[in-house]
C-alpha positions as a Python dict, from the first residue, in 0.01 Angstrom:
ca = {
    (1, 'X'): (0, 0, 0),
    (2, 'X'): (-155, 334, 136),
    (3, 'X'): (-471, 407, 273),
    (4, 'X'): (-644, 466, 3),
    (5, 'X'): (-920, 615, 234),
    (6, 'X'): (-647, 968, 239),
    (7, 'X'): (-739, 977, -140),
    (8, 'X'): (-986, 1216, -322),
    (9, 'X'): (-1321, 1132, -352),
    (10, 'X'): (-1390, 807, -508),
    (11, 'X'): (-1541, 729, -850),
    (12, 'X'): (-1847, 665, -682),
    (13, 'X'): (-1984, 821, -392),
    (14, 'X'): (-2396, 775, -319),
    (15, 'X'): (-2340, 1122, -168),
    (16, 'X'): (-2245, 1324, -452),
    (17, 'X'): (-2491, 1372, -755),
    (18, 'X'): (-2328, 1474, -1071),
    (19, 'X'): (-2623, 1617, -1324),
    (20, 'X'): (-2554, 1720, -1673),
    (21, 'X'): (-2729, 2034, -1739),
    (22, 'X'): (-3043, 1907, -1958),
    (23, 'X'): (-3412, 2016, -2024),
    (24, 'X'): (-3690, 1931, -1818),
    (25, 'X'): (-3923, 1610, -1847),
    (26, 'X'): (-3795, 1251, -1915),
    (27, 'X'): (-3418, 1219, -1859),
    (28, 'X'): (-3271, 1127, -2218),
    (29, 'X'): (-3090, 809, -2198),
    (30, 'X'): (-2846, 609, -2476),
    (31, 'X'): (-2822, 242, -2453),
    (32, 'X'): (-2468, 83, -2551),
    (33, 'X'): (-2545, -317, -2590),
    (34, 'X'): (-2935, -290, -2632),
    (35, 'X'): (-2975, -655, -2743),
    (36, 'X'): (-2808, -788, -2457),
    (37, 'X'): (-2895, -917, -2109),
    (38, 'X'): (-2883, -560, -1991),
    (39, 'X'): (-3004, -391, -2280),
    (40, 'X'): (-3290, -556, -2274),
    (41, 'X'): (-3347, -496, -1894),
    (42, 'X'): (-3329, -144, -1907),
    (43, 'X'): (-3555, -135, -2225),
    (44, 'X'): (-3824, -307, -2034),
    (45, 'X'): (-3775, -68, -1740),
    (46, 'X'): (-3771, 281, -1976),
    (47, 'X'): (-4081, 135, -2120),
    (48, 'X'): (-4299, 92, -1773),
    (49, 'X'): (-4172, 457, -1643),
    (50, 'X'): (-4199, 640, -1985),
    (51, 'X'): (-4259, 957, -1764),
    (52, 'X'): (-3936, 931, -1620),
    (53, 'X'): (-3717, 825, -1929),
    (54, 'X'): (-3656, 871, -2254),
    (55, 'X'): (-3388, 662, -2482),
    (56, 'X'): (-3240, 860, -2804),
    (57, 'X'): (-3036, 607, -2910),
    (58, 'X'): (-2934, 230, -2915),
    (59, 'X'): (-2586, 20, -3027),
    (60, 'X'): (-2531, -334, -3071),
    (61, 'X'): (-2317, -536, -3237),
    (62, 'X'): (-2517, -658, -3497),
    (63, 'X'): (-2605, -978, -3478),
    (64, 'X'): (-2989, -918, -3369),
    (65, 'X'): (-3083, -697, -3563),
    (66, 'X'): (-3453, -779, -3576),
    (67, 'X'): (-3420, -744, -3218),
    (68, 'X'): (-3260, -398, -3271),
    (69, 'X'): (-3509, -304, -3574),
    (70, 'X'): (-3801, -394, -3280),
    (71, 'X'): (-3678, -210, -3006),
    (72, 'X'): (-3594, 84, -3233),
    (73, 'X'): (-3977, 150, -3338),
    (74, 'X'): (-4096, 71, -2983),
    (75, 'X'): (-3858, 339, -2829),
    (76, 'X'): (-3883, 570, -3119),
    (77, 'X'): (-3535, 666, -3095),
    (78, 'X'): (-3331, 913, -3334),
    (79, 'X'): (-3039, 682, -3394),
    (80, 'X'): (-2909, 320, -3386),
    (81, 'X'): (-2606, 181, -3404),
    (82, 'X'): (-2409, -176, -3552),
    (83, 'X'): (-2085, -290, -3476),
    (84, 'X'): (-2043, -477, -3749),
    (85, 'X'): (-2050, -321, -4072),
    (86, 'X'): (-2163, -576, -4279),
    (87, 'X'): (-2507, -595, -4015),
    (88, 'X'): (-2625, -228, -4242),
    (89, 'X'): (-2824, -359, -4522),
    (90, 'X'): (-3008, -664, -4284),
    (91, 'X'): (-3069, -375, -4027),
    (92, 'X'): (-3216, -108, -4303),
    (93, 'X'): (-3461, -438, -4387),
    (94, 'X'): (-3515, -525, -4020),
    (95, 'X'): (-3655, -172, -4013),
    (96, 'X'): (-3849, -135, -4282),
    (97, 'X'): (-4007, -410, -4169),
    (98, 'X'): (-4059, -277, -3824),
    (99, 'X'): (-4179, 90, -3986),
    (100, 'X'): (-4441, 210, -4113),
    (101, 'X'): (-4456, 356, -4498),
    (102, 'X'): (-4553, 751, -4311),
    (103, 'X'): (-4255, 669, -4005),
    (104, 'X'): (-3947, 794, -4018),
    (105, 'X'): (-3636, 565, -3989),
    (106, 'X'): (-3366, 643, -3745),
    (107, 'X'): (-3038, 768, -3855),
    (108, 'X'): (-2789, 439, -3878),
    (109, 'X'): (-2431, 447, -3747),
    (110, 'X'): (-2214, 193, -3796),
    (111, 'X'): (-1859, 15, -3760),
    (112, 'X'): (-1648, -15, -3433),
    (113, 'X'): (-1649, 372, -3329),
    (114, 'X'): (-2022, 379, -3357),
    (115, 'X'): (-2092, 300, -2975),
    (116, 'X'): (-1815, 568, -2895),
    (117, 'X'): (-1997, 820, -3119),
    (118, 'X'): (-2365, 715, -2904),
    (119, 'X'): (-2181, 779, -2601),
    (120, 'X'): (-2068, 1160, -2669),
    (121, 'X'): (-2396, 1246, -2823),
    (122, 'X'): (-2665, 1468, -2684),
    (123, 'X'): (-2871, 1274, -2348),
    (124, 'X'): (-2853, 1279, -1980),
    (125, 'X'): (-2721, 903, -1910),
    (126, 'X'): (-2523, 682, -2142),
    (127, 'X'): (-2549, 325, -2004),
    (128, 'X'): (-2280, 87, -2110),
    (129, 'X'): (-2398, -213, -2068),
    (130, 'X'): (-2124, -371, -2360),
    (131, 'X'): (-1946, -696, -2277),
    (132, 'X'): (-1580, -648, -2260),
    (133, 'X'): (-1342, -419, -2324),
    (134, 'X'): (-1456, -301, -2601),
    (135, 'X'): (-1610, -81, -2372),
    (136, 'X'): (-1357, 113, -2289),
    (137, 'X'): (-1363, 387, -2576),
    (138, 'X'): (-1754, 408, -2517),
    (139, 'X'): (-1711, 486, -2156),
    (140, 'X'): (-1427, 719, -2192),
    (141, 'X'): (-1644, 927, -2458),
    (142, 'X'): (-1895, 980, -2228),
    (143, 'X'): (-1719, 1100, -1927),
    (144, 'X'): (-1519, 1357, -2166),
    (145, 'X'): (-1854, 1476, -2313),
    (146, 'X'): (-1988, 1536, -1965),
    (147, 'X'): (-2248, 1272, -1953),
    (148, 'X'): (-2396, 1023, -1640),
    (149, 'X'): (-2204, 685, -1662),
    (150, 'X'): (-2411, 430, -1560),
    (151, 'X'): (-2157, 143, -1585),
    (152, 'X'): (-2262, -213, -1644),
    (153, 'X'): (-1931, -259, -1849),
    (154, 'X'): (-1699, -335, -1556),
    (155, 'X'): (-1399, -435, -1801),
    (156, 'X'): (-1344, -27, -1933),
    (157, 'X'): (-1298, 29, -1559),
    (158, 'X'): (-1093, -244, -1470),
    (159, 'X'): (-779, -227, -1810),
    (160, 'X'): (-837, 159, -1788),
    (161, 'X'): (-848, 256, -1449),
    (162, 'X'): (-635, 563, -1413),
    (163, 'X'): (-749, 679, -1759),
    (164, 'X'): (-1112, 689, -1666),
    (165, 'X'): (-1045, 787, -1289),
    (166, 'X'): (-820, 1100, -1435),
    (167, 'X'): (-1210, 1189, -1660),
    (168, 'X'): (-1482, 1126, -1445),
    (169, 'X'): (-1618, 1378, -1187),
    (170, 'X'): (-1715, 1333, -831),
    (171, 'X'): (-2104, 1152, -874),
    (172, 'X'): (-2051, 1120, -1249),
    (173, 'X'): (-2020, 727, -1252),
    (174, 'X'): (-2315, 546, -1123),
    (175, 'X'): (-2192, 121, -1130),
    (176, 'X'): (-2477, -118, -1246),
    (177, 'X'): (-2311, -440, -1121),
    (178, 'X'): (-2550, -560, -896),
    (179, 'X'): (-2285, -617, -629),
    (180, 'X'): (-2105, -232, -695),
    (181, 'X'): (-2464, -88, -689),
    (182, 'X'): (-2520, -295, -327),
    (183, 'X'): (-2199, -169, -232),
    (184, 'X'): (-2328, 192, -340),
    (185, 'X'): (-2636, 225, -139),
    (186, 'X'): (-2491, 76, 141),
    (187, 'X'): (-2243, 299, 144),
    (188, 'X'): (-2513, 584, 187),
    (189, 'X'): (-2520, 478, 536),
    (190, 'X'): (-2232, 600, 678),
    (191, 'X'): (-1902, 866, 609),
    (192, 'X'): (-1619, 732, 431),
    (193, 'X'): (-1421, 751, 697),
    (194, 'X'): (-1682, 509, 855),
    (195, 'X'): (-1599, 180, 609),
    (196, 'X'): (-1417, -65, 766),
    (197, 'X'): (-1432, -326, 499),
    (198, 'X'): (-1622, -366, 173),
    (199, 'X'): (-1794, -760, 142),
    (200, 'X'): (-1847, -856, -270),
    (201, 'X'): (-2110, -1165, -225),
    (202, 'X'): (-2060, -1444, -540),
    (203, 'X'): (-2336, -1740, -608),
    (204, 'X'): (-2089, -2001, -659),
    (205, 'X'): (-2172, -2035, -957),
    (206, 'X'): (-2263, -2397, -1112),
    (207, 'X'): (-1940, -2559, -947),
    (208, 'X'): (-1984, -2425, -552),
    (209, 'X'): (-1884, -2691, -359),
    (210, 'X'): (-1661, -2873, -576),
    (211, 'X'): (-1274, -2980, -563),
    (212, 'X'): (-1030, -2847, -835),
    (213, 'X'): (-1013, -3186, -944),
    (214, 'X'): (-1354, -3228, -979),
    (215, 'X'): (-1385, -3006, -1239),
    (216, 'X'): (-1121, -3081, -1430),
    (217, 'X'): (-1394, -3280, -1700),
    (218, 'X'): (-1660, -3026, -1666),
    (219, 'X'): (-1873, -2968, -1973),
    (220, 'X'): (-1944, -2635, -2170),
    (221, 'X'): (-2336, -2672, -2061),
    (222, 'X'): (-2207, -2825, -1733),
    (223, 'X'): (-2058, -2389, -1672),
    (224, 'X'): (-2363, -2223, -1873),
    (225, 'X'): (-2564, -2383, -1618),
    (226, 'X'): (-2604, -2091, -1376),
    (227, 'X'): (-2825, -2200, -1076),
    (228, 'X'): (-2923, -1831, -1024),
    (229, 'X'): (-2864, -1557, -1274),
    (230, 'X'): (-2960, -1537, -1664),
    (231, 'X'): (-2650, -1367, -1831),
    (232, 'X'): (-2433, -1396, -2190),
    (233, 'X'): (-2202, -1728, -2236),
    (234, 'X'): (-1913, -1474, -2136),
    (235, 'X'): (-2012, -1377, -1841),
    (236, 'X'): (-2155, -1725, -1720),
    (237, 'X'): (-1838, -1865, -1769),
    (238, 'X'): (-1631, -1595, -1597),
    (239, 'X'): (-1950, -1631, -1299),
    (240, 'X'): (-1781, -2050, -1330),
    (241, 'X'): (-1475, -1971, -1328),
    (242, 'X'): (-1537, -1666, -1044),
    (243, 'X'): (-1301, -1412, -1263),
    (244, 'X'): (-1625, -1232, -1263),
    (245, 'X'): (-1579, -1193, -918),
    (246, 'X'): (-1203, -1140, -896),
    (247, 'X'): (-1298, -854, -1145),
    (248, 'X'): (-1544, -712, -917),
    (249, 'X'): (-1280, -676, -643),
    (250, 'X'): (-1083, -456, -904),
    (251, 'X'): (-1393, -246, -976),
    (252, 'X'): (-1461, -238, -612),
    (253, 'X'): (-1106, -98, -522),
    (254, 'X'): (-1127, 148, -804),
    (255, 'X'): (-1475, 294, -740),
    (256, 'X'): (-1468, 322, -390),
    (257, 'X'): (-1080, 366, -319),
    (258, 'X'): (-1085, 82, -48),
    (259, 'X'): (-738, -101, -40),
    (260, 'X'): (-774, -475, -159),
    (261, 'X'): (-703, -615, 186),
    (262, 'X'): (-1021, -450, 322),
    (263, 'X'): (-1231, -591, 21),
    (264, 'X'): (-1342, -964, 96),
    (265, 'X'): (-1554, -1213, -120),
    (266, 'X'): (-1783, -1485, 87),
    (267, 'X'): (-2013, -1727, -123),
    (268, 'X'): (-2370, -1674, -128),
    (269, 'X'): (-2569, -1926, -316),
    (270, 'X'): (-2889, -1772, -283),
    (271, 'X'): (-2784, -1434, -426),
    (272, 'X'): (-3035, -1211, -183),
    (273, 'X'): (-2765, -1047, -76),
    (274, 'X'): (-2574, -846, -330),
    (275, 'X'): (-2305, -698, -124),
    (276, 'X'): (-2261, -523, 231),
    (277, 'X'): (-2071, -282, 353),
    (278, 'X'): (-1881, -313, 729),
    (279, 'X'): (-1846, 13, 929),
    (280, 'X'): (-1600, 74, 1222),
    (281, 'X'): (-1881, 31, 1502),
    (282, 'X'): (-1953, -313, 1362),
    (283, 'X'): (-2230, -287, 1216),
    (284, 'X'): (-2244, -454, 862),
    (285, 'X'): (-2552, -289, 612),
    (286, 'X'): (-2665, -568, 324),
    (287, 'X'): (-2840, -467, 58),
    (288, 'X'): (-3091, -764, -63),
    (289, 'X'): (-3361, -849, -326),
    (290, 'X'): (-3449, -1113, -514),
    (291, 'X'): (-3226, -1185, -821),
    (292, 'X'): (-3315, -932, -1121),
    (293, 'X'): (-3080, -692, -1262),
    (294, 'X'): (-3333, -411, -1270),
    (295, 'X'): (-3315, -334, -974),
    (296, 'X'): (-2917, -202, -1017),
    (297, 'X'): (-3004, -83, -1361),
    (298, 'X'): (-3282, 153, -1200),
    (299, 'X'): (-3019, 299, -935),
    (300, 'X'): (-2779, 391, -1274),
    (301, 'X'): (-3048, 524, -1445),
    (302, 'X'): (-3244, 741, -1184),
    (303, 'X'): (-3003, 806, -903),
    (304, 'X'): (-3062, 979, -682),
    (305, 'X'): (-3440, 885, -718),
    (306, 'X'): (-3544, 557, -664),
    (307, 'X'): (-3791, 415, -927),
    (308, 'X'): (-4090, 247, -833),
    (309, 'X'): (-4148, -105, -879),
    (310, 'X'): (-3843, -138, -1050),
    (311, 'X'): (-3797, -504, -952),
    (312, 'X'): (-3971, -746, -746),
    (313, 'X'): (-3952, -735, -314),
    (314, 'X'): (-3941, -1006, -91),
    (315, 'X'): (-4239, -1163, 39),
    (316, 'X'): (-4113, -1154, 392),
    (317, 'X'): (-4465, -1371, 514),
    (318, 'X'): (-4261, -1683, 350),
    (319, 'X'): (-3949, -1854, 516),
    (320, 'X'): (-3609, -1838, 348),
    (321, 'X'): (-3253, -1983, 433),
    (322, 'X'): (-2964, -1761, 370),
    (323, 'X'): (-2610, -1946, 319),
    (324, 'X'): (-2276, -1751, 356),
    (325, 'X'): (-1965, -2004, 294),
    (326, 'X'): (-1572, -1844, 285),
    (327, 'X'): (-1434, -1908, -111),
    (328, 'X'): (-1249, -2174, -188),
    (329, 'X'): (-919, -1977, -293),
    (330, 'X'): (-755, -2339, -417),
    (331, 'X'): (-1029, -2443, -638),
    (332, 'X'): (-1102, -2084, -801),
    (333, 'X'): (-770, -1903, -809),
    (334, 'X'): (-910, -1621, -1000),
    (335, 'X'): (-999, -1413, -720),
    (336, 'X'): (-648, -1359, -566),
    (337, 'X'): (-485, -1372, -905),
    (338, 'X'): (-714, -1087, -995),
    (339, 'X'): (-626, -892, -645),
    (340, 'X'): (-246, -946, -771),
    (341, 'X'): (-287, -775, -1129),
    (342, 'X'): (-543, -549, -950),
    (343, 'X'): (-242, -434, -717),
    (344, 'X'): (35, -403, -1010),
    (345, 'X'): (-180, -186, -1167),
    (346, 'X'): (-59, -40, -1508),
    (347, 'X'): (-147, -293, -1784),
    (348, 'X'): (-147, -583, -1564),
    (349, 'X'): (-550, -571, -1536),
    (350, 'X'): (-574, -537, -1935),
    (351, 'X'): (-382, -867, -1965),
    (352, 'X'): (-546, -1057, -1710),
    (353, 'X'): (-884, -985, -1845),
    (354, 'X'): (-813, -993, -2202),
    (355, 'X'): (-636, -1348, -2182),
    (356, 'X'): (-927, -1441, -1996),
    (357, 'X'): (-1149, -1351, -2264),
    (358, 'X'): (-950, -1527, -2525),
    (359, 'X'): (-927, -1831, -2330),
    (360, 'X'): (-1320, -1869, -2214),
    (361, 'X'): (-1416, -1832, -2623),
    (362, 'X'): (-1146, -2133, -2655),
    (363, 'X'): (-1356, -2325, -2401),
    (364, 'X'): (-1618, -2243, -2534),
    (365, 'X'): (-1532, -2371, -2844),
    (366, 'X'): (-1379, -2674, -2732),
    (367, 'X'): (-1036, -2619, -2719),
    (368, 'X'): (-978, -2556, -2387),
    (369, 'X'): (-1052, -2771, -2031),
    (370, 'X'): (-1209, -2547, -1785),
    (371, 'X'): (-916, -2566, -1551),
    (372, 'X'): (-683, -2470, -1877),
    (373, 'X'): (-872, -2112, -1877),
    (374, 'X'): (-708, -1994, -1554),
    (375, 'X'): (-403, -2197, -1600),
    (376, 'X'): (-367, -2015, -1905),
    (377, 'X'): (-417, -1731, -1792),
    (378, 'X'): (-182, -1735, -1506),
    (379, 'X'): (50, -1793, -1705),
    (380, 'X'): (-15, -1478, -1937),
    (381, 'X'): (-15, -1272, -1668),
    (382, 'X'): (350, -1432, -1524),
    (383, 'X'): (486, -1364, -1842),
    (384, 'X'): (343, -1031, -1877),
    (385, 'X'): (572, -957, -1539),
    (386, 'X'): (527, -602, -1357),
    (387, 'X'): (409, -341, -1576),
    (388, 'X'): (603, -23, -1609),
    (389, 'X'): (364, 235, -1729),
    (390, 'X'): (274, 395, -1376),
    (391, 'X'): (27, 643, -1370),
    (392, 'X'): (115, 717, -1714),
    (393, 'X'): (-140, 505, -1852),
    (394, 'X'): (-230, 556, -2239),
    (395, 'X'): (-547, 408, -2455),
    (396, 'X'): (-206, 296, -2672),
    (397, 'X'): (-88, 108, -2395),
    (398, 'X'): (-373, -89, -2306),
    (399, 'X'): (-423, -201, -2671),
    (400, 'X'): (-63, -279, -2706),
    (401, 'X'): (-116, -519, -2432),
    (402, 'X'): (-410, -666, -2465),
    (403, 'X'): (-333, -692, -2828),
    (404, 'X'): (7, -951, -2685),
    (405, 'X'): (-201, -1104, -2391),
    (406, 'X'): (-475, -1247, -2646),
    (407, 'X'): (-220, -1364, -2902),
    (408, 'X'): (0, -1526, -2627),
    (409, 'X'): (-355, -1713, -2437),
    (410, 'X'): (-394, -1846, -2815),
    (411, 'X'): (-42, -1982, -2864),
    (412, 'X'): (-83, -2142, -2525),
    (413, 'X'): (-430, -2252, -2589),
    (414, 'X'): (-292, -2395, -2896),
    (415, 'X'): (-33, -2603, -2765),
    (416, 'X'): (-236, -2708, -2475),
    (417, 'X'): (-481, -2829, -2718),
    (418, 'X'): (-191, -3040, -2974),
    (419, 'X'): (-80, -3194, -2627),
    (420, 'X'): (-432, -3333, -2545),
    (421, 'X'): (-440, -3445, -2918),
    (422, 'X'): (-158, -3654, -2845),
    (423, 'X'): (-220, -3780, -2497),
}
């Protein structure tokens, strides 16, 4: 593979600020996922710096909507937006409810393209923070309408790479993972030319430790049980599984055009530190804090200002033990499976993570062992063979194969399940 370091500037660079042209005062922010884990975040962040933002509008799916009614009213925004169609008439109630007879109501958008619509309207910084890749349309929207990205929605990057590298401008993506925003203000430390190698730190997750036998009989609550972060039943499982984390290696590669070979993952149980950067000279910068996605979500939202008191410090007058263990590649195959699709490129990425998402909801729902999900999904991605789309990459494409990839995880799924039924 070439160096990717002879490439153009990467996706993002703490070095370059892209800045839409807007008015003065607050910076006008929408939310894409409001009632999730970092919806809600960023919602309790805008409302303890009110002087330095100001949300417009929110999208969910719809299945909060009381949640969406409440943060609505508190925010004041102009719009909100449902997913689900169906959501509209217990949203207009959740409002009225929230409103009072003399307020307003915000405008109400709804149906799958509503998040996309959010994203191209009039603000600042659009901050996906969707689960999935549904995200993709939403993040391509607001790159073409010349908006900040902040990017918590790591799976528009990963099955549309070249389509959203060939729209965004230099500084115009800001990455709210809280191991690509490490690896972003590290970064700041030295020239590009100065990385030597790009370190992705992973918790574990519930099963560090253990044999790929061992967790052949591991419960649903056994993998919700996250001994460090609090995060959706989607993303705790991938965080089990560590296809979080092979993901995160294909975001890495993409934002920061570092060749997979020079992008390593070591276990970190404690989750201090969120990612470091190596240089040529040796030296290795770490960015740590104490668990809390704020902290990221402030760098997407007010780079290149910090915000104060965003999330909590250390108290450095206590003691603390920091652990860093190599990954256990046989156990949790996702991370090299993921550097494989990552490295065919094309569609391969789409497949891997939409069979993945197919197969954790069949865990989830019992129809799966946890083992199955990336035996399944292995096999997806065999059968899915080397793509041959190049850098021709279309929206159409990565439908067409995510659209096979989930109904070929649930025909396997399926027939993985009627053998256990038999056994």
């Amino acid at each position: 593979m070439t160096d990717s370091l002879a490439h153009p500037a990467p996706l993002a660079d703490p070095h370059l600020v892209y800045d839409p042209v807007v008015g003065d005062g607050p910076k006008d922010v929408v939310i894409l996922g409001s009632t999730g884990s970092i919806g809600t975040q960023a919602i309790d962040l805008v409302l303890r710096h009110p002087d330095r933002f100001r949300v417009t509008a929110l999208s969910a799916h719809g299945s909060r909507v009381a949640l969406l009614a409440e943060q609505a009213h508190r925010l004041r925004v102009r719009t909100v937006a449902v997913a689900r169609e169906d959501a509209v008439p217990a949203l207009r109630e959740a409002l009225a409810a929230e409103y009072g007879p003399a307020e307003p109501l915000p405008e109400i958008l709804a149906g799958p393209d509503a998040a996309t619509q959010l994203a191209a309207s009039e603000c600042h910084t659009v901050l996906n923070g969707i689960t999935g890749s549904i995200g993709l349309a939403p993040t391509l929207a607001a790159l073409g309408a010349g908006r900040t990205l902040a990017l918590a929605n790591k799976e528009s990057l990963i099955v549309g790479g070249p389509l959203v590298k060939g729209l965004a401008k230099p500084g115009q993506i800001i990455p709210v993972d809280s191991e690509h925003a490490a690896l972003f203000q590290a970064l700041a430390a030295g020239t590009r030319a100065d990385v030597r190698k790009l370190v992705v730190t992973a918790s574990g997750g519930p099963f560090r430790g253990r044999t790929k036998a061992e967790l052949a009989n591991v419960t649903v609550e056994d993998a919700l049980a996250h001994p460090t972060w609090a995060m959706g039943p989607v993303i705790t499982i991938n965080s089990a599984t560590l296809v979080n984390k092979g993901l995160e290696v294909i975001e890495a590669h993409l934002l920061y055009d570092i060749p997979f070979d020079r992008i390593e993952v070591v276990v970190h149980p404690q989750s201090y530190v969120h990612s470091m950067v190596e240089f040529t000279d040796g030296s290795t910068i770490a960015q740590a804090t104490p668990p809390d996605m704020r902290g990221p979500i402030a760098i997407g939202l007010g780079w290149p200002e910090r915000v104060c008191d965003a999330a909590p410090a250390f108290d450095w007058s206590k003691a603390s033990t920091w652990e860093f263990f190599p990954l256990d590649n046989e156990a949790f195959p996702s991370v090299n499976l993921a550097r494989h699709v990552g490295e065919l490129a094309g569609t391969a990425p789409a497949v891997f993570n939409a069979a993945n998402e197919e197969c954790v909801e069949a865990f989830l729902g019992g129809a799966l062992p946890f083992n199955g999900i990336m035996e399944t999904v292995t096999r997806v991605v065999e059968e899915h063979g080397t793509p041959d789309t190049g850098t021709s990459l279309t929206v159409s494409d990565v439908l067409e194969a995510e659209t096979w990839a989930r109904a070929r995880a649930r025909e396997l799924t399926a027939t993985t399940a009627t053998a256990e039924a038999r056994a």
